[in-house]
N, C-alpha and C positions, 0 to 999 in steps of 0.2 A: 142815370145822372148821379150823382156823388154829390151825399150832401156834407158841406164842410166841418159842422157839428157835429156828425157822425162819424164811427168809427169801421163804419162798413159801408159801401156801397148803395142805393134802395134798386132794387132790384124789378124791372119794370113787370107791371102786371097787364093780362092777365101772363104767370109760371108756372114753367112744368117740369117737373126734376125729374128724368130715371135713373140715377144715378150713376150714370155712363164716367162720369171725372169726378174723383174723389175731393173732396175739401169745397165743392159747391153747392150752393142750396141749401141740402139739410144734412147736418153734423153731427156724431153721436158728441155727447156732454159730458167728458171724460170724468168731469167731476161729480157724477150720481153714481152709485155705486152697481149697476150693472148697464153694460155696454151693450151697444149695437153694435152688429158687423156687416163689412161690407161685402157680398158674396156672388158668385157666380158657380152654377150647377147647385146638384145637393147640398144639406148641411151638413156637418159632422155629425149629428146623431141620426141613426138610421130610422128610418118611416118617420118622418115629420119632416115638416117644413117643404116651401116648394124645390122643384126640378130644375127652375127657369126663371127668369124674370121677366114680365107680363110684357116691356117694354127693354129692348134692347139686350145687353148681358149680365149686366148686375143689378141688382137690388141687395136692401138691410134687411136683418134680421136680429133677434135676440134668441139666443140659446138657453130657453127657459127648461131645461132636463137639469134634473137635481145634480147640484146644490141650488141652483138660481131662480127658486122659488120660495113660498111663494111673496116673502114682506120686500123684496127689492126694486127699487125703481131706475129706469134708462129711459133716462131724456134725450129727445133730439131738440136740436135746433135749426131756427133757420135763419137766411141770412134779412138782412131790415125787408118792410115790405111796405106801403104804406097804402090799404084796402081803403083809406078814404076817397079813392079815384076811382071808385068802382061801386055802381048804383045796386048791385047784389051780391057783395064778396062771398066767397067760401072756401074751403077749404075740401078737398076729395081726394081720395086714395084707398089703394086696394091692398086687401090684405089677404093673408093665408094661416088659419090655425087649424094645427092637428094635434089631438093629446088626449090622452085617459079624462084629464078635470082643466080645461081650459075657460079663465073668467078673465075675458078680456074686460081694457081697462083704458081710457083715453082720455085725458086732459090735456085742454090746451089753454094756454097762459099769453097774456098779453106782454108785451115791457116795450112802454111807450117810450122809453128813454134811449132804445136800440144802443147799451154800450156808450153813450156821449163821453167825449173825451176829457 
């Protein structure tokens, strides 16, 4: 349902993204200075990262092989959600890291104003 003060959609819960279509759900943030990508099969750097995506054909990834370590940050986004309709929200996903010194790293951020127009 579309709320009129918003500038996206809210997006009914509970969701599940695999990122089968591009520009829904969850978005790299062009504007942090390293990006996600969106991928199917291997990654371009050999022996790391997964084969497959756990759920359909694509999944994201970040290309952390040097230069793109280690002070850089890639934000994703997601589209409005509003977990107040929901007696135990959460948030769950699956990841894949392979690398000589890998220190994962996860923040998430609230923005109660979802873009207001």
């Amino acid at each position: 349902t579309a709320n009129p003060t918003l500038s996206c959609p809210l997006l009914p819960l509970p969701y599940s993204n695999s990122f089968e279509t591009r520009g829904i759900g969850w978005n790299d943030d062009t504007s942090s200075d390293f990006d996600w990508r969106r991928n199917t099969g291997f990654t371009s750097s050999s022996g790391t990262g997964p084969s497959s995506a756990i759920d359909g054909s694509f999944y994201i990834y970040m290309e952390v092989s040097s230069p793109n370590y280690p002070n850089k940050t890639a934000v994703l986004k997601s589209d409005c959600f509003d977990p107040s309709t929901l007696s135990d929200p959460g948030i769950f996903f699956q990841y894949h890291m392979l690398g000589l010194s890998m220190t994962p790293s996860c923040e998430i951020f609230e923005n109660t104003q979802c873009d207001l127009l």
